[in-house]
Backbone as a ProteinNet text record, in pm:
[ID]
protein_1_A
[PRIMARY]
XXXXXXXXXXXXXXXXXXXXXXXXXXXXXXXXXXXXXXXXXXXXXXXXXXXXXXXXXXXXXXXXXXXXXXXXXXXXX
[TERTIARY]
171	189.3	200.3	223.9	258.2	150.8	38.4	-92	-136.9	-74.2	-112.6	-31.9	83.8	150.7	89.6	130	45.6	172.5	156.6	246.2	376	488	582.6	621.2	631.8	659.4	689.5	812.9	856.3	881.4	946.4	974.4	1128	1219.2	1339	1409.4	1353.1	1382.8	1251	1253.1	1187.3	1183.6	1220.9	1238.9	1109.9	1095	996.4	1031.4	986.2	1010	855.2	903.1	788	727.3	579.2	541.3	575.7	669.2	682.6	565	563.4	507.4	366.5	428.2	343.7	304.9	227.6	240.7	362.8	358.5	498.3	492.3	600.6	626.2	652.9	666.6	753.8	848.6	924.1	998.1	1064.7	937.1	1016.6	1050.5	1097.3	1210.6	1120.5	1137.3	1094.7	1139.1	1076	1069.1	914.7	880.6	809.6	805.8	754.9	792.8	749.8	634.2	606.1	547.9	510	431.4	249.6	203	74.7	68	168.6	123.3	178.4	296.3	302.9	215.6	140.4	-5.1	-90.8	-80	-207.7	-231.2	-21.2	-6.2	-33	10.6	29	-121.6	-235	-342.1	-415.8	-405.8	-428.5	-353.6	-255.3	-192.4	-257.1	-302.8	-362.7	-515.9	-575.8	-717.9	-733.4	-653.1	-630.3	-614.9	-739	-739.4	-622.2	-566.5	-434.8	-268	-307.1	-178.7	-233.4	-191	-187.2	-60.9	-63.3	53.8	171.5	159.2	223.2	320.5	364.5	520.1	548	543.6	564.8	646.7	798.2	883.6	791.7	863.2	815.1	923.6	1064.3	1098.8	1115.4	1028.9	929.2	902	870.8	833.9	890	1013.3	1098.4	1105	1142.7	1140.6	995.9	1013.6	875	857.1	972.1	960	1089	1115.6	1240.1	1261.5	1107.6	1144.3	1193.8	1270.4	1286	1217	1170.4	1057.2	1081	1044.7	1028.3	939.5	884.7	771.2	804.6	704.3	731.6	620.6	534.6	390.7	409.9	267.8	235.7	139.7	176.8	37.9	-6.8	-137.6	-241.8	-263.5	-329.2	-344.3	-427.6
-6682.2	-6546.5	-6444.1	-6513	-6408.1	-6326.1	-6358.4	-6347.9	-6181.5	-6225	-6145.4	-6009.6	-6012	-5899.3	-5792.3	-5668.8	-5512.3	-5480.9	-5390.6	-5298.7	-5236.6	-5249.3	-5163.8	-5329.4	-5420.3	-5510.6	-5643.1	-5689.2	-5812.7	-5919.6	-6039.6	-6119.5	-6156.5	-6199.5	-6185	-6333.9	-6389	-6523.6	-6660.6	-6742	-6840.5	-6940.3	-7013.7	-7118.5	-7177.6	-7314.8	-7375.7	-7523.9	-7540.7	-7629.1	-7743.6	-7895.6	-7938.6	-7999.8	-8050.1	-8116.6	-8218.2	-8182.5	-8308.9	-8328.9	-8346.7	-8330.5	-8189.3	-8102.3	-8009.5	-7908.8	-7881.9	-7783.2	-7760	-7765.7	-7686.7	-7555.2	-7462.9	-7379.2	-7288.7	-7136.5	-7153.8	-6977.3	-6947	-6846.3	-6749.3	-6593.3	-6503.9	-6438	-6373.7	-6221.1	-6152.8	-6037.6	-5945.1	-5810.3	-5721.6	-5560.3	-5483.5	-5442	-5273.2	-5176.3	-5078	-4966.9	-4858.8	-4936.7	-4846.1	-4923.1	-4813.3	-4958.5	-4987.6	-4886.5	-4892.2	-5034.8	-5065.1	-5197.2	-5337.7	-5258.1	-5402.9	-5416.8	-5334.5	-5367.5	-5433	-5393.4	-5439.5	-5604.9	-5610.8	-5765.1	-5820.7	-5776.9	-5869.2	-5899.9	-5749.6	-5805	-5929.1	-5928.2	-6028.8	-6196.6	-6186.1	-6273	-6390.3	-6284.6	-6256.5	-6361.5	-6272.5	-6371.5	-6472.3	-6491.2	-6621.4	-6726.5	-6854.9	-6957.9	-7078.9	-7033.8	-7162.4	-7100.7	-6994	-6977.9	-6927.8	-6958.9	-6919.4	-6892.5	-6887.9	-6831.7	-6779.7	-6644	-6556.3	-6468.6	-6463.1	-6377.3	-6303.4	-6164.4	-6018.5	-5956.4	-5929	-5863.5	-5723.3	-5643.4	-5557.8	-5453.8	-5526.2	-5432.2	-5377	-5458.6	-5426.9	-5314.3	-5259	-5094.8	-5004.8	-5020.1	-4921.4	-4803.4	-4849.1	-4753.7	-4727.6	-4588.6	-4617.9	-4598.8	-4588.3	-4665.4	-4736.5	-4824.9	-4907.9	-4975.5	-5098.3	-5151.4	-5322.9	-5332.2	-5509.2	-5586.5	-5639.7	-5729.4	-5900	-5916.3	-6087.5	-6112.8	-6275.6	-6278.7	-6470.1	-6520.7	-6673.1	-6741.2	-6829.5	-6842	-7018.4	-7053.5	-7194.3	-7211.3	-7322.4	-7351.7	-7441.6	-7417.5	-7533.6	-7625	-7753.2	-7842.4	-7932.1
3026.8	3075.7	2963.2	2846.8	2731.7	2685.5	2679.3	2650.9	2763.1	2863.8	2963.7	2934.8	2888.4	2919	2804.5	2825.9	2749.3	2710.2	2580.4	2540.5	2625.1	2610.9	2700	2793.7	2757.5	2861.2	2762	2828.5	2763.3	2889.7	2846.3	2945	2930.7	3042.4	2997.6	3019.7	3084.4	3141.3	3218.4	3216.7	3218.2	3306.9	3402.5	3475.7	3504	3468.1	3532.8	3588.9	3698.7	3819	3809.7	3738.9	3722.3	3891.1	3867.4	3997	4037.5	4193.4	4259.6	4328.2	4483.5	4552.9	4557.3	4550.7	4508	4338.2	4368	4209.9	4134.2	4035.4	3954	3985.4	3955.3	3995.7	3900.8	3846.7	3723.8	3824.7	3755.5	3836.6	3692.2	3716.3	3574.8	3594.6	3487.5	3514.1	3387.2	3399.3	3251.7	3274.4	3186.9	3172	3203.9	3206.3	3196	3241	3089	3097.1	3220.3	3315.5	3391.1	3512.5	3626.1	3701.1	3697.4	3609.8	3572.2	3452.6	3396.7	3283.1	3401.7	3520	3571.2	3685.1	3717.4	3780.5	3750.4	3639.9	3515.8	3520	3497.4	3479.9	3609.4	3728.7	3817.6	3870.2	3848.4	3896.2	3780.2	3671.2	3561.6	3602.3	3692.8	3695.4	3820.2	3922.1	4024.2	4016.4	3950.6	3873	3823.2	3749.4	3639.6	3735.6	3743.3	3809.5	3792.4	3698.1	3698.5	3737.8	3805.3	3910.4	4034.4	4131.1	4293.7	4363.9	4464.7	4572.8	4482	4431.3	4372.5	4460.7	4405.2	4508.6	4431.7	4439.5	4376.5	4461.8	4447.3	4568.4	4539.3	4649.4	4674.8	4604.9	4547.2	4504.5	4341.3	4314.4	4189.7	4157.7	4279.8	4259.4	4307	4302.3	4354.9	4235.4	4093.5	4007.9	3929.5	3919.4	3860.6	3698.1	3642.6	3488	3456.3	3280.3	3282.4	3431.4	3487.5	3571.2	3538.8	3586.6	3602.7	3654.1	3621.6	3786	3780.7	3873.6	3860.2	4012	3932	4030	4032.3	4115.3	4072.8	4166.4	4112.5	4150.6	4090.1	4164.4	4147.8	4026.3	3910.6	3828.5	3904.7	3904.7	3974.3	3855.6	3906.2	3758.5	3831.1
[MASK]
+++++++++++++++++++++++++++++++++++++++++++++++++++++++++++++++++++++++++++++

């Protein structure tokens, strides 16, 4: 995911859930500065064939700069 993120955006936390039964999982937290770079990311995140069923709350975008976000999606493998 690091690769993915743009200027104005860090990551703040990490969890990853290896495969049992289904896909691993991983579950993040981060920063950015606005919601035009965390668009950016989430549609980048979106595309990229080695994650699926992505979960982006919705309240992600409540502020619209200095946002917190977290999201938590499946790696496929």
């Amino acid at each position: 995911l690091a690769p993915m993120l743009s200027g104005g955006m860090y990551l703040t936390s990490f969890d990853y859930d290896p495969p049992t039964i289904k896909n691993a999982r991983i579950q993040v937290s981060g920063f950015a500065e606005n919601r035009e770079t965390l668009f950016v990311f989430r549609e980048s995140i979106q595309k990229h064939p080695l994650f699926s069923e992505l979960v982006f709350p919705a309240s992600n975008w409540v502020q619209p700069a200095d946002i917190r976000f977290s999201l938590q999606t499946n790696i496929n493998q």
